[in-house]
N, CA, C and O atoms as a Maestro MAE file, in Angstrom:
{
 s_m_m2io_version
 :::
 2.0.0
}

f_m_ct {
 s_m_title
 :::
 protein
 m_atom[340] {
  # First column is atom index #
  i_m_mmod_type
  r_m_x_coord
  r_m_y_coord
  r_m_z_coord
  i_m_residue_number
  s_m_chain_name
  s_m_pdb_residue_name
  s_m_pdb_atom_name
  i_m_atomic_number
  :::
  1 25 79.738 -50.217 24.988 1 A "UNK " " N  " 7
  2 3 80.337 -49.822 23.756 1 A "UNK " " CA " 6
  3 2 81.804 -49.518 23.982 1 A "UNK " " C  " 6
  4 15 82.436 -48.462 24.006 1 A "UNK " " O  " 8
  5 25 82.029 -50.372 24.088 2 A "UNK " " N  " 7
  6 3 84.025 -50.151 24.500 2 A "UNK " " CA " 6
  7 2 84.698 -50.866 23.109 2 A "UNK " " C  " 6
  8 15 84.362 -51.855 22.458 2 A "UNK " " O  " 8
  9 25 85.913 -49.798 22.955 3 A "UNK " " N  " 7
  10 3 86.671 -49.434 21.492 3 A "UNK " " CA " 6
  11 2 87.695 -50.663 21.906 3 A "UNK " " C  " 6
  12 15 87.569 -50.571 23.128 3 A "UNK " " O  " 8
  13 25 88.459 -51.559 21.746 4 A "UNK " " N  " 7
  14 3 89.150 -52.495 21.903 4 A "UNK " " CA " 6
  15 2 90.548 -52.387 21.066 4 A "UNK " " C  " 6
  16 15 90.293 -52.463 19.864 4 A "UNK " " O  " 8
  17 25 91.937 -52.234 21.317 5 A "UNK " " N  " 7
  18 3 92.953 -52.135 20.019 5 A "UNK " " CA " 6
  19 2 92.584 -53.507 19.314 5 A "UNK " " C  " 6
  20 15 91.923 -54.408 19.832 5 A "UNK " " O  " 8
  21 25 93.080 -53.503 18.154 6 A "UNK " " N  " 7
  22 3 93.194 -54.748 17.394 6 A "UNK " " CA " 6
  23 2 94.446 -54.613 16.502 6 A "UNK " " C  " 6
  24 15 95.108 -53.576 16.467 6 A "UNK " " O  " 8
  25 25 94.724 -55.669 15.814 7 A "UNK " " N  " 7
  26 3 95.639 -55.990 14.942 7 A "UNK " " CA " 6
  27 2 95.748 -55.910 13.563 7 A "UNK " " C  " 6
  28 15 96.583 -55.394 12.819 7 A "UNK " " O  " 8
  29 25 94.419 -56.716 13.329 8 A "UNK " " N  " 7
  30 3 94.249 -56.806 11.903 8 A "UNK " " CA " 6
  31 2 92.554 -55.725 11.499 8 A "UNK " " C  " 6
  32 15 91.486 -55.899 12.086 8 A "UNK " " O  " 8
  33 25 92.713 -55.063 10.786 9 A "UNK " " N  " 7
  34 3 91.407 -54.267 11.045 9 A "UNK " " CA " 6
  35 2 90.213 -54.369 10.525 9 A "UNK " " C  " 6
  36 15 90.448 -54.540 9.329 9 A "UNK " " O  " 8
  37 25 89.225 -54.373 10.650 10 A "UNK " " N  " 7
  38 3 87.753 -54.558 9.883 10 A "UNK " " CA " 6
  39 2 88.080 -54.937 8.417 10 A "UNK " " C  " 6
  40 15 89.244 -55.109 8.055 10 A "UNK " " O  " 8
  41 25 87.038 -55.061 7.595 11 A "UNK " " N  " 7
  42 3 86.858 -55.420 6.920 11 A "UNK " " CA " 6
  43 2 87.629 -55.089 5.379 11 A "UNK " " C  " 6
  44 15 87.938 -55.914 4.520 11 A "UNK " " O  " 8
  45 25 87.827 -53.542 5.356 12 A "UNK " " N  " 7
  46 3 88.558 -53.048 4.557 12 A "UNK " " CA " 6
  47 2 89.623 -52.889 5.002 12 A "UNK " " C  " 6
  48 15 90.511 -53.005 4.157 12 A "UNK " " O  " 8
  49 25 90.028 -52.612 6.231 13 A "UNK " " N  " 7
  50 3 91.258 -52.763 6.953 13 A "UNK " " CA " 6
  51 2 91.179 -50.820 6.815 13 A "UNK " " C  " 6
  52 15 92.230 -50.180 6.820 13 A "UNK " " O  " 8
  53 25 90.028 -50.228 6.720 14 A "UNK " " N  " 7
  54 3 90.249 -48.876 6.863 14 A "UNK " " CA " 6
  55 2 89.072 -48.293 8.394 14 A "UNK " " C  " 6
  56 15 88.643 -49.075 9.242 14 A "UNK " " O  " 8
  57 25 88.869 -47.212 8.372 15 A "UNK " " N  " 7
  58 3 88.356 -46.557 9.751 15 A "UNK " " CA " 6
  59 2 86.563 -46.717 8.858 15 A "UNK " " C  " 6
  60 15 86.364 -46.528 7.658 15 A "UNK " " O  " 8
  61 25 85.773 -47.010 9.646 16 A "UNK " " N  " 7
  62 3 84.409 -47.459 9.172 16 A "UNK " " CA " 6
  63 2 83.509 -46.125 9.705 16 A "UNK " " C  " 6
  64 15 82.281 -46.099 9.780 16 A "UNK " " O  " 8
  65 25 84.600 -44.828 10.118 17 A "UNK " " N  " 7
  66 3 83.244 -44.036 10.545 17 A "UNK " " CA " 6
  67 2 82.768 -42.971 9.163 17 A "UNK " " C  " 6
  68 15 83.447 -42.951 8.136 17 A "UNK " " O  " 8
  69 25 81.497 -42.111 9.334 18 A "UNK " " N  " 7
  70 3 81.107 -41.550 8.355 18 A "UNK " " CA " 6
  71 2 81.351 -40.159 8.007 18 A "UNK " " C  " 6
  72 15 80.501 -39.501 7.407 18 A "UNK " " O  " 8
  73 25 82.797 -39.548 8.457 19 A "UNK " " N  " 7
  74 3 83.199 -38.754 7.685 19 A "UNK " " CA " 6
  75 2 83.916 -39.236 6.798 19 A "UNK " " C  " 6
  76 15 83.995 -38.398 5.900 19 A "UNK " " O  " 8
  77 25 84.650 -40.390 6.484 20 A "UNK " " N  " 7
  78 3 85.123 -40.661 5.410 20 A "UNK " " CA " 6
  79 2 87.094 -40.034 5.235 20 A "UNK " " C  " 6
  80 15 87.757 -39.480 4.358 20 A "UNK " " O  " 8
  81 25 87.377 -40.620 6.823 21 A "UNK " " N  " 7
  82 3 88.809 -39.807 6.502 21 A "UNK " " CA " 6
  83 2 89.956 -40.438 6.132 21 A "UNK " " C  " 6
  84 15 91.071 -39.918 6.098 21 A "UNK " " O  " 8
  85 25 89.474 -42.400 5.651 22 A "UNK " " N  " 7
  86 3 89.989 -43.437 4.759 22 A "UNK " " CA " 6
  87 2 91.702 -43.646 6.149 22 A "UNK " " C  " 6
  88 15 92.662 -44.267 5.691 22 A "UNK " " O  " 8
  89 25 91.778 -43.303 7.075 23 A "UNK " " N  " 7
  90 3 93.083 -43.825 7.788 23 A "UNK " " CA " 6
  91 2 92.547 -45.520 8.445 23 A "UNK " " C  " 6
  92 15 91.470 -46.055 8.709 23 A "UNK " " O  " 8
  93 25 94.038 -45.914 8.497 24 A "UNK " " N  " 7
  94 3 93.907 -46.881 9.021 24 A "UNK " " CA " 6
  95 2 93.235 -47.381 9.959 24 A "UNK " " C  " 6
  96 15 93.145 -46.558 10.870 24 A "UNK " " O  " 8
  97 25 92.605 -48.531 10.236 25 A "UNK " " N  " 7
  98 3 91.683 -48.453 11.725 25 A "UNK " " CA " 6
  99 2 92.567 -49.491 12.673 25 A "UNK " " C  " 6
  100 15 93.240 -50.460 12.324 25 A "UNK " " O  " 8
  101 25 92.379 -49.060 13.718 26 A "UNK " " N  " 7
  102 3 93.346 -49.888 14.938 26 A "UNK " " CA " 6
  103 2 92.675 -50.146 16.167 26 A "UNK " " C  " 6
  104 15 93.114 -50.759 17.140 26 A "UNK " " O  " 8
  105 25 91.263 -49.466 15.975 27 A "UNK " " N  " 7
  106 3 90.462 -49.801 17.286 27 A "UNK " " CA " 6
  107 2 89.077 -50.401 16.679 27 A "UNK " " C  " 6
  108 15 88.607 -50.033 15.603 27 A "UNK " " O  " 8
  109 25 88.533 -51.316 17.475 28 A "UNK " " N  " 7
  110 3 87.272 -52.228 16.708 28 A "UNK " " CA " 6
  111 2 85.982 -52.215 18.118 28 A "UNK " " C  " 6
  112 15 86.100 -52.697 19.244 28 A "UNK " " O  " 8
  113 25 84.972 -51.582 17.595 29 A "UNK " " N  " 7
  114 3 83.896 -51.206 18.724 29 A "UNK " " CA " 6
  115 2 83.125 -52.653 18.777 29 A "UNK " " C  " 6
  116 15 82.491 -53.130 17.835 29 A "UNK " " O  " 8
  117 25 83.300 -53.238 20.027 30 A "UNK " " N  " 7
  118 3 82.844 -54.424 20.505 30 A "UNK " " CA " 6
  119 2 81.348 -54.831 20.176 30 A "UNK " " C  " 6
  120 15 81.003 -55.993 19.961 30 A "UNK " " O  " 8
  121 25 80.589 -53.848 20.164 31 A "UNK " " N  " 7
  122 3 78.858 -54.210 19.991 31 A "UNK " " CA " 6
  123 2 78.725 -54.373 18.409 31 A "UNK " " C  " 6
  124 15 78.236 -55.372 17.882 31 A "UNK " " O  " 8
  125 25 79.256 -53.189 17.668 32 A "UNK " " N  " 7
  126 3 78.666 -53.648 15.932 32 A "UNK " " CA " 6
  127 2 80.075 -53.822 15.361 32 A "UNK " " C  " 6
  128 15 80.307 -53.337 14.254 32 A "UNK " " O  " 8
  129 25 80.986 -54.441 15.989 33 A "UNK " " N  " 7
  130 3 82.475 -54.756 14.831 33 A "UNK " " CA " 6
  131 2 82.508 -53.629 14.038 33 A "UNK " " C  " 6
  132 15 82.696 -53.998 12.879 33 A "UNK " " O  " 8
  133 25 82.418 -52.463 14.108 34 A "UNK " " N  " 7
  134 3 83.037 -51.464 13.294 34 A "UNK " " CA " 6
  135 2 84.840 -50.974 13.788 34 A "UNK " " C  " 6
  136 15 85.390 -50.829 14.880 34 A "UNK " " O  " 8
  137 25 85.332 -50.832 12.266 35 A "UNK " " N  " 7
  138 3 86.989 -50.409 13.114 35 A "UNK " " CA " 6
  139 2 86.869 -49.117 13.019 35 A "UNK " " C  " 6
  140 15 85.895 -48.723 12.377 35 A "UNK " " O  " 8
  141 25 87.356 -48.579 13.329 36 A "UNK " " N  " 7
  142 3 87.722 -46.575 13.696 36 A "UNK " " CA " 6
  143 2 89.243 -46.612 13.846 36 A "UNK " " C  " 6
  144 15 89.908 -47.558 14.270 36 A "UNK " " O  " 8
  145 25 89.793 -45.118 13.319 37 A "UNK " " N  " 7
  146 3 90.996 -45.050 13.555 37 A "UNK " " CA " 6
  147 2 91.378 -44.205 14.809 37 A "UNK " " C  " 6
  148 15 90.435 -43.481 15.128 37 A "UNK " " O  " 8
  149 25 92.633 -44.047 15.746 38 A "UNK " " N  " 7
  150 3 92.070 -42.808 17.209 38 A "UNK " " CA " 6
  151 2 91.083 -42.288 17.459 38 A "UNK " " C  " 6
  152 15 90.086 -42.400 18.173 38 A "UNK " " O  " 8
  153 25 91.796 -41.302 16.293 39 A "UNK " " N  " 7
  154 3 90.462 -39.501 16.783 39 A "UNK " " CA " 6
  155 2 89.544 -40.082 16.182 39 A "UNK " " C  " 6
  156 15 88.580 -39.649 16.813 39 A "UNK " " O  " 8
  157 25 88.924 -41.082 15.042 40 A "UNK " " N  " 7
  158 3 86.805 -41.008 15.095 40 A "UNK " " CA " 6
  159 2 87.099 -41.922 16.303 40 A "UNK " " C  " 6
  160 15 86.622 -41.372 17.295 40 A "UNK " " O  " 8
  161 25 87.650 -43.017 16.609 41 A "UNK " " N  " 7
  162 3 87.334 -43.715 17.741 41 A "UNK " " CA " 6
  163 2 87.168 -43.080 18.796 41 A "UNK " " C  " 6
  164 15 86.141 -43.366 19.412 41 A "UNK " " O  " 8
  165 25 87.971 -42.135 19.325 42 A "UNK " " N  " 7
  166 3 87.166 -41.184 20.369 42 A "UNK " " CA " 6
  167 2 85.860 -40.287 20.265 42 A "UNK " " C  " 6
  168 15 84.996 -39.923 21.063 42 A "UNK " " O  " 8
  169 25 86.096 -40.112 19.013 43 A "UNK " " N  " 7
  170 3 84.596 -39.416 18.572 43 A "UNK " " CA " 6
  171 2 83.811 -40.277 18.888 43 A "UNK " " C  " 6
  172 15 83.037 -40.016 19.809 43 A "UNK " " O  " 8
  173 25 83.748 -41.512 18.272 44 A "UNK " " N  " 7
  174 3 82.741 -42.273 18.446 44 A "UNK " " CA " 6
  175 2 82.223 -42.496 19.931 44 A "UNK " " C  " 6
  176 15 81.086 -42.240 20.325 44 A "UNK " " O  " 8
  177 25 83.373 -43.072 20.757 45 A "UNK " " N  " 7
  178 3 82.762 -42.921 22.793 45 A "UNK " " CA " 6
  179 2 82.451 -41.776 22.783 45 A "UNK " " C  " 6
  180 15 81.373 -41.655 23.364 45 A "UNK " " O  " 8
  181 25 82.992 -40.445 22.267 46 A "UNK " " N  " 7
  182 3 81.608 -39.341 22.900 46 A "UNK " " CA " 6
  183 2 80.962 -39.180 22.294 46 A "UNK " " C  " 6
  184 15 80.384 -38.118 22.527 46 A "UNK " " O  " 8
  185 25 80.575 -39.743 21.375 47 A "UNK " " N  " 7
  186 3 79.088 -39.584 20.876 47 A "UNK " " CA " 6
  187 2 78.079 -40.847 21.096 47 A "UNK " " C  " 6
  188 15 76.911 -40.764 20.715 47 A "UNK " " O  " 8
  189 25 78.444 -41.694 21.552 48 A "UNK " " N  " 7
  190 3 77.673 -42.863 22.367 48 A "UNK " " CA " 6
  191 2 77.914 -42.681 24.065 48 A "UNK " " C  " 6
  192 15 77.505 -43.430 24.952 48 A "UNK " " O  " 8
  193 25 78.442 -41.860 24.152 49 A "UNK " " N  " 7
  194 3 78.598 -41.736 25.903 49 A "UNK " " CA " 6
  195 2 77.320 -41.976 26.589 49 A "UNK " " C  " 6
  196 15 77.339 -42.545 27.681 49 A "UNK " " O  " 8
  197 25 76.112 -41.567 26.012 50 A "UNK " " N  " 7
  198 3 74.725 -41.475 26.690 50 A "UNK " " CA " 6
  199 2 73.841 -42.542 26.199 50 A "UNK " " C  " 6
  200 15 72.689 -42.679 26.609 50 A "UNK " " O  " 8
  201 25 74.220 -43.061 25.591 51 A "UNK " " N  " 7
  202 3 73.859 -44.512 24.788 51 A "UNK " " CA " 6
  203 2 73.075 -45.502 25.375 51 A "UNK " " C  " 6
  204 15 73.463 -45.404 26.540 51 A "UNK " " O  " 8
  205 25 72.315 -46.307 25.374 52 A "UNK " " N  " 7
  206 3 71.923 -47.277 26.127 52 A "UNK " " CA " 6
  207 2 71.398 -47.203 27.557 52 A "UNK " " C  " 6
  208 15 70.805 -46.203 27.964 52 A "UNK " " O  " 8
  209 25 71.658 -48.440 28.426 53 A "UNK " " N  " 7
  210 3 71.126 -48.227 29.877 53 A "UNK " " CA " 6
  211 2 72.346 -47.180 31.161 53 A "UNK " " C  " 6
  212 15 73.426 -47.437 31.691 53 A "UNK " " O  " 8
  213 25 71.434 -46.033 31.191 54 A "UNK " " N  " 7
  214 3 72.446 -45.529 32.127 54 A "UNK " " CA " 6
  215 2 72.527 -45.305 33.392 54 A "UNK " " C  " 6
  216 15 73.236 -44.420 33.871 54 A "UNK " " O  " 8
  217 25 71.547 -46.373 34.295 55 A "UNK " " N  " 7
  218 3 72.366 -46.996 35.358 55 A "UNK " " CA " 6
  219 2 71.895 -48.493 35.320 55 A "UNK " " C  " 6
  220 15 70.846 -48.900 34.820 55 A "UNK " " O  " 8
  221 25 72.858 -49.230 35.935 56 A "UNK " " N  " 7
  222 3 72.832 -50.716 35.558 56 A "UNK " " CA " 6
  223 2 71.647 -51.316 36.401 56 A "UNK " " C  " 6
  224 15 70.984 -50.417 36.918 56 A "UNK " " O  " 8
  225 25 71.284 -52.334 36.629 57 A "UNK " " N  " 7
  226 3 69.830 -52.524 37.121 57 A "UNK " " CA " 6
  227 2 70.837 -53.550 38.531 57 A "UNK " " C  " 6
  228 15 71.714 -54.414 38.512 57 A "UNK " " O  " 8
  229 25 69.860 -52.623 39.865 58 A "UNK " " N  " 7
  230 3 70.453 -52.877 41.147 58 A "UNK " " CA " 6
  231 2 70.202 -54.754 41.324 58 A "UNK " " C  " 6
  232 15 69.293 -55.463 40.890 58 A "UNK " " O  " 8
  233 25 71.389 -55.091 42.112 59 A "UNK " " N  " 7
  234 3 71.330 -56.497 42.394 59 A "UNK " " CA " 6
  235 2 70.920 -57.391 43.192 59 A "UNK " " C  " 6
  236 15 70.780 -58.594 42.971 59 A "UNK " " O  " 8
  237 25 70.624 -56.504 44.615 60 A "UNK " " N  " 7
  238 3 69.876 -57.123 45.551 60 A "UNK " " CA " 6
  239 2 68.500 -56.136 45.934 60 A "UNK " " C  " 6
  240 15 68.286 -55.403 46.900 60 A "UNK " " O  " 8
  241 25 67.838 -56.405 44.953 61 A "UNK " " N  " 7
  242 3 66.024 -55.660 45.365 61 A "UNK " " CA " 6
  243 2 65.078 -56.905 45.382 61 A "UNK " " C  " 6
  244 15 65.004 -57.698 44.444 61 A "UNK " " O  " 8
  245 25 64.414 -56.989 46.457 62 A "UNK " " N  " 7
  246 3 63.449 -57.583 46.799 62 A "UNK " " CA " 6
  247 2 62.138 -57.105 45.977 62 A "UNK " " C  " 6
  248 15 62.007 -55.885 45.883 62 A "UNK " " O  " 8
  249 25 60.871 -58.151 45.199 63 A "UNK " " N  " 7
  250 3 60.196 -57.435 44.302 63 A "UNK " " CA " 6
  251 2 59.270 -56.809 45.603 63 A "UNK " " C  " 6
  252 15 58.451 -55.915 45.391 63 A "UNK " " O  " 8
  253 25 59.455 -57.283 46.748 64 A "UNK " " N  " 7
  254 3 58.050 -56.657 47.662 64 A "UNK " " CA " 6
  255 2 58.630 -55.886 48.869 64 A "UNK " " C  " 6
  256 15 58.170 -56.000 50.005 64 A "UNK " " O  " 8
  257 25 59.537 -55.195 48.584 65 A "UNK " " N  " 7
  258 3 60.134 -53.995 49.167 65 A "UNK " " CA " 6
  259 2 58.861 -53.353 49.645 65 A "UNK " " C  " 6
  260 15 57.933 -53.066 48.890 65 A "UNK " " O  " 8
  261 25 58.873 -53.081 51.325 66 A "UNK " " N  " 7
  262 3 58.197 -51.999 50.823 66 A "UNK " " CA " 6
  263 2 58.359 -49.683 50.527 66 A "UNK " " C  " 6
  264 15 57.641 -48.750 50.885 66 A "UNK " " O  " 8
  265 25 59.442 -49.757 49.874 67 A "UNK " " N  " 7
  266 3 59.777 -48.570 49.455 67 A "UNK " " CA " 6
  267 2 59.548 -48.989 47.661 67 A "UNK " " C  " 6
  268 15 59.701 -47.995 46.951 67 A "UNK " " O  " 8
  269 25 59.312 -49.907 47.113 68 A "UNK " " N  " 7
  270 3 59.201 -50.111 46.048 68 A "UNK " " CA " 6
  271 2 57.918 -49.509 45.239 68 A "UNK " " C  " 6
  272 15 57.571 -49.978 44.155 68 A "UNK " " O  " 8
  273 25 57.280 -48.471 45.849 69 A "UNK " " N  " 7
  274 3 55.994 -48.199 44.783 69 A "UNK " " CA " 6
  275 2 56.786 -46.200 44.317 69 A "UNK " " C  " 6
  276 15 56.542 -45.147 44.905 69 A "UNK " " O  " 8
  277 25 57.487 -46.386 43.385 70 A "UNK " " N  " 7
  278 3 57.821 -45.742 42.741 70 A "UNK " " CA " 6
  279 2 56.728 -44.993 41.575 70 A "UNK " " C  " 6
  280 15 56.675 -43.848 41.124 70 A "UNK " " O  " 8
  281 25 55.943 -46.177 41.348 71 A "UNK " " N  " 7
  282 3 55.467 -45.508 39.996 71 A "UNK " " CA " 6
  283 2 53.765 -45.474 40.979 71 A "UNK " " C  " 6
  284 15 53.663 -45.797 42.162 71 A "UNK " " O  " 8
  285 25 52.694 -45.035 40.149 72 A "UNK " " N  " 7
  286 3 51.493 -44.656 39.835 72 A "UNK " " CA " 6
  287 2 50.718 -45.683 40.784 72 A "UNK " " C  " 6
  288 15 51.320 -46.697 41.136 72 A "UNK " " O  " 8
  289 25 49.577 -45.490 41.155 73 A "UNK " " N  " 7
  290 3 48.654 -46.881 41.575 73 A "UNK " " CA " 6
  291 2 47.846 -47.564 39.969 73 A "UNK " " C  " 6
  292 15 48.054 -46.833 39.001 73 A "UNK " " O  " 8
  293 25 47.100 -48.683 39.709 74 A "UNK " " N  " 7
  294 3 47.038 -49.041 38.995 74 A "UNK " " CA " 6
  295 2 45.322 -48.412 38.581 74 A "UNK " " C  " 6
  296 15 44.364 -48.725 39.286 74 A "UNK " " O  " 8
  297 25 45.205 -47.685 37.587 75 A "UNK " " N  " 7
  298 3 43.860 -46.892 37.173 75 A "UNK " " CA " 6
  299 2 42.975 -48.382 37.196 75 A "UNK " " C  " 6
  300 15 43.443 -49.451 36.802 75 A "UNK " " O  " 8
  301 25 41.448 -48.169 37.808 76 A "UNK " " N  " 7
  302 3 40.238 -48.766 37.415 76 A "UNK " " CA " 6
  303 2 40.319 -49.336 36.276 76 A "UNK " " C  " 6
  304 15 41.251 -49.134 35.498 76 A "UNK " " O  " 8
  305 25 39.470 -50.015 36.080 77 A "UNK " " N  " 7
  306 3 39.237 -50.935 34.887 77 A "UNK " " CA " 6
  307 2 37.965 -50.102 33.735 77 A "UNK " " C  " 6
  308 15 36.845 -50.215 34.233 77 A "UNK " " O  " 8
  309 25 37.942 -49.293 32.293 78 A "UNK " " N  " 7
  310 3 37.252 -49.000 32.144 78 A "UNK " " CA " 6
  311 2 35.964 -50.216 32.007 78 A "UNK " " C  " 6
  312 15 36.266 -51.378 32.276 78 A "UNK " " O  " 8
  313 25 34.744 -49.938 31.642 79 A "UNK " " N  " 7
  314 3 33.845 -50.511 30.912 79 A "UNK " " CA " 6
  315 2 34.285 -51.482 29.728 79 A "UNK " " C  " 6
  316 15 35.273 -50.961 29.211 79 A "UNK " " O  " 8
  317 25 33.990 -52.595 29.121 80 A "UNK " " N  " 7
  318 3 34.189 -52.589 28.045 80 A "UNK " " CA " 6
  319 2 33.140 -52.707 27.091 80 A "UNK " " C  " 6
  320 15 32.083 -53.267 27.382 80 A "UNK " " O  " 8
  321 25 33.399 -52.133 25.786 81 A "UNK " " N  " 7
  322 3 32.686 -51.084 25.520 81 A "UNK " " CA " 6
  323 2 31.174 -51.700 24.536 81 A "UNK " " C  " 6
  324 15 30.415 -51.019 23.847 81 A "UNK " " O  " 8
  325 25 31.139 -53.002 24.765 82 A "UNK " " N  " 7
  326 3 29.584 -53.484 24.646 82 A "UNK " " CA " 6
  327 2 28.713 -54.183 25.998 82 A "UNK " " C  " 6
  328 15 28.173 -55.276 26.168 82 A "UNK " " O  " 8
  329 25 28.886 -52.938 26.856 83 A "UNK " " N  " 7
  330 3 28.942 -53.671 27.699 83 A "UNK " " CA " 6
  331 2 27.476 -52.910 27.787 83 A "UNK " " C  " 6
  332 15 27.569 -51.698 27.984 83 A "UNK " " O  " 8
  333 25 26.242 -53.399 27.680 84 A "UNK " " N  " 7
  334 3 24.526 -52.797 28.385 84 A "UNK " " CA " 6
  335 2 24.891 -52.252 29.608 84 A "UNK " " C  " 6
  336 15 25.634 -52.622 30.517 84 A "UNK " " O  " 8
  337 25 23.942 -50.946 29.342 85 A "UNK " " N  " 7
  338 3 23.689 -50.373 30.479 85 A "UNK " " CA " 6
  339 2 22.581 -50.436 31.029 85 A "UNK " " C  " 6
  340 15 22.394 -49.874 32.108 85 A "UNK " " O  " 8
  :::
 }
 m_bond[339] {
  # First column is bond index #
  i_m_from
  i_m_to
  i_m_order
  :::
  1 1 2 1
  2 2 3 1
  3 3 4 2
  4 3 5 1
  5 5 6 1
  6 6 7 1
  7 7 8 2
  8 7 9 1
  9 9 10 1
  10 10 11 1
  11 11 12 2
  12 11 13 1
  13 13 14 1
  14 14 15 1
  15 15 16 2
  16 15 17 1
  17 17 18 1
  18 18 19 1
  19 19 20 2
  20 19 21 1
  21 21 22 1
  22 22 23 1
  23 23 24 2
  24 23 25 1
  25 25 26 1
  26 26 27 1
  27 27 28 2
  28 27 29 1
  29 29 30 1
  30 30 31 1
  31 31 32 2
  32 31 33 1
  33 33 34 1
  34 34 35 1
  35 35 36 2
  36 35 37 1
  37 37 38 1
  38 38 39 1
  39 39 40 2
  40 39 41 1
  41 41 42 1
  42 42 43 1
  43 43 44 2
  44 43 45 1
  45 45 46 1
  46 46 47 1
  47 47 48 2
  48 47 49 1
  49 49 50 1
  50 50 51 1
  51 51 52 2
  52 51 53 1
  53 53 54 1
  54 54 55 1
  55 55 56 2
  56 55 57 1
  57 57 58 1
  58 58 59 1
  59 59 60 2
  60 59 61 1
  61 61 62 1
  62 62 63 1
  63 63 64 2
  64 63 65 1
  65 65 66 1
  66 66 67 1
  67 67 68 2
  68 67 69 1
  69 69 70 1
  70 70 71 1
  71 71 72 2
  72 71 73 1
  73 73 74 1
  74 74 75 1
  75 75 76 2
  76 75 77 1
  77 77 78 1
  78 78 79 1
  79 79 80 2
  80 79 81 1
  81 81 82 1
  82 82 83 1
  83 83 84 2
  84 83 85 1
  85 85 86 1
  86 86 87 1
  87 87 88 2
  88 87 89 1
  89 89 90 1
  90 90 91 1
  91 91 92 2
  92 91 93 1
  93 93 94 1
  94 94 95 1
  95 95 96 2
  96 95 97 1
  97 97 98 1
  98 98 99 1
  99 99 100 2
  100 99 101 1
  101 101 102 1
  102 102 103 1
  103 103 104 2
  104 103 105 1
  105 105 106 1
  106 106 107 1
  107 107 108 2
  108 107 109 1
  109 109 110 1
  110 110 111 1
  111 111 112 2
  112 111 113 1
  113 113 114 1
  114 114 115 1
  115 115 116 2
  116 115 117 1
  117 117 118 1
  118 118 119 1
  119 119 120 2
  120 119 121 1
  121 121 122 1
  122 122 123 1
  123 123 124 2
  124 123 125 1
  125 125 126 1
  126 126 127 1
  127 127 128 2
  128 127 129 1
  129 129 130 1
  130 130 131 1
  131 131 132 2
  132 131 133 1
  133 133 134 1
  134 134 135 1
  135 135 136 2
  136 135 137 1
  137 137 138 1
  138 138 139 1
  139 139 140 2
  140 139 141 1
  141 141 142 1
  142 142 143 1
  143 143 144 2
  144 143 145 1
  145 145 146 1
  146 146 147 1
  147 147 148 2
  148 147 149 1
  149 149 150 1
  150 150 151 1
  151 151 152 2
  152 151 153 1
  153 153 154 1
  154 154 155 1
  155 155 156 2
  156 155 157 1
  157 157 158 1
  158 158 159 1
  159 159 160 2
  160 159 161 1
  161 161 162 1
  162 162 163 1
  163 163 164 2
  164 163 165 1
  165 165 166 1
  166 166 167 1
  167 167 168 2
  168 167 169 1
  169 169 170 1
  170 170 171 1
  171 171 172 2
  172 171 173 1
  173 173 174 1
  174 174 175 1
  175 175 176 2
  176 175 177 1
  177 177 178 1
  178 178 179 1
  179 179 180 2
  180 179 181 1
  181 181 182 1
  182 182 183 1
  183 183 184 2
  184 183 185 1
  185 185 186 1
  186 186 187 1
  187 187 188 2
  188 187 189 1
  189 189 190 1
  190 190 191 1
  191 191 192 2
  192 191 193 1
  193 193 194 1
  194 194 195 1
  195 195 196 2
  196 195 197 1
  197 197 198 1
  198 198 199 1
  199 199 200 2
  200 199 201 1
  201 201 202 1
  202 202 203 1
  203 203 204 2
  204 203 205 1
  205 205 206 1
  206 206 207 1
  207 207 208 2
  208 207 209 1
  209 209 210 1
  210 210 211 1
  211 211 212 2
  212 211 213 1
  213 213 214 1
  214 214 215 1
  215 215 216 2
  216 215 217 1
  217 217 218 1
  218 218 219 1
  219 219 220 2
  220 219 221 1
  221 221 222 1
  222 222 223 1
  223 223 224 2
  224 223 225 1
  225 225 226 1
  226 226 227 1
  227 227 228 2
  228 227 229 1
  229 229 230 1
  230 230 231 1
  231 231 232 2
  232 231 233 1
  233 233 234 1
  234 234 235 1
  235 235 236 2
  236 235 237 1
  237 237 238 1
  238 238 239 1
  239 239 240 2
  240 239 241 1
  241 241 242 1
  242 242 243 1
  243 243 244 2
  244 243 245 1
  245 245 246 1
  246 246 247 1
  247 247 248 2
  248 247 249 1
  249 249 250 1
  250 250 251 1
  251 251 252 2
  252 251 253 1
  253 253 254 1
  254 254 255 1
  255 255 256 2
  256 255 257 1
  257 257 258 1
  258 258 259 1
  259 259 260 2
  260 259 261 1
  261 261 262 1
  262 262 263 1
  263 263 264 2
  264 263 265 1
  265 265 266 1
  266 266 267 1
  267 267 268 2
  268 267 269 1
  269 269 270 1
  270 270 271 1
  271 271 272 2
  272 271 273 1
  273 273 274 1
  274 274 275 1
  275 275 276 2
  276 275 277 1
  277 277 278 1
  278 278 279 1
  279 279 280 2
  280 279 281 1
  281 281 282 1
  282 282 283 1
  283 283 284 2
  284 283 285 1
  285 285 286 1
  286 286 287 1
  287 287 288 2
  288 287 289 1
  289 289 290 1
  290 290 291 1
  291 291 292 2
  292 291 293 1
  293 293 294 1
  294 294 295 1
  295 295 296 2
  296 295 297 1
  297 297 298 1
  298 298 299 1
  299 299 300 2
  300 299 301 1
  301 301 302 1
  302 302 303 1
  303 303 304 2
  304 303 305 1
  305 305 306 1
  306 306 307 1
  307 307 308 2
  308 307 309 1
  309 309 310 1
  310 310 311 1
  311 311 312 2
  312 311 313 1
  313 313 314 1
  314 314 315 1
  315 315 316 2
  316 315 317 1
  317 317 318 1
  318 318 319 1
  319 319 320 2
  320 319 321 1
  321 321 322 1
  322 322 323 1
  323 323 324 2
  324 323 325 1
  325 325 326 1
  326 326 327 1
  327 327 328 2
  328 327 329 1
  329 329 330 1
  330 330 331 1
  331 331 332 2
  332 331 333 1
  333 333 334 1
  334 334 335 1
  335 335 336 2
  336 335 337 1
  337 337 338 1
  338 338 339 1
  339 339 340 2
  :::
 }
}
């Protein structure tokens, strides 16, 4: 989510955030094309700071590591459930 300057601005050519403070917009947020003017545009990175994936997914992992069993062993299989007893 990175704020980008621009030139010509969104759509109304005003700041698209939702307090409604109608200034010009000069920065345009790369993921949903919204423009913001400075201060919501900084508002806006800290309030998406925690946003999304927050650490990037490592580049050299082998799937059969063996330090790779992080999670759970895999539970039994129940019954299923017409199954005669």
């Amino acid at each position: 989510m990175a704020l980008v300057p621009i030139k010509t601005a969104s759509e109304t050519g005003y700041c698209d955030c939702i307090c409604g403070c109608y200034e010009l917009a000069s920065l345009r947020d790369e993921d949903t094309g919204k423009g913001y003017c400075p201060a919501c545009g900084k508002d806006h990175v800290d309030l998406n700071a925690g946003v999304g994936i927050p650490l990037p997914a490592p580049a050299n992992v082998s799937a059969n590591a063996p330090n790779s069993r992080k999670s759970a062993a895999m539970p039994s299989p129940a019954d299923p459930p017409g199954r005669l007893r």
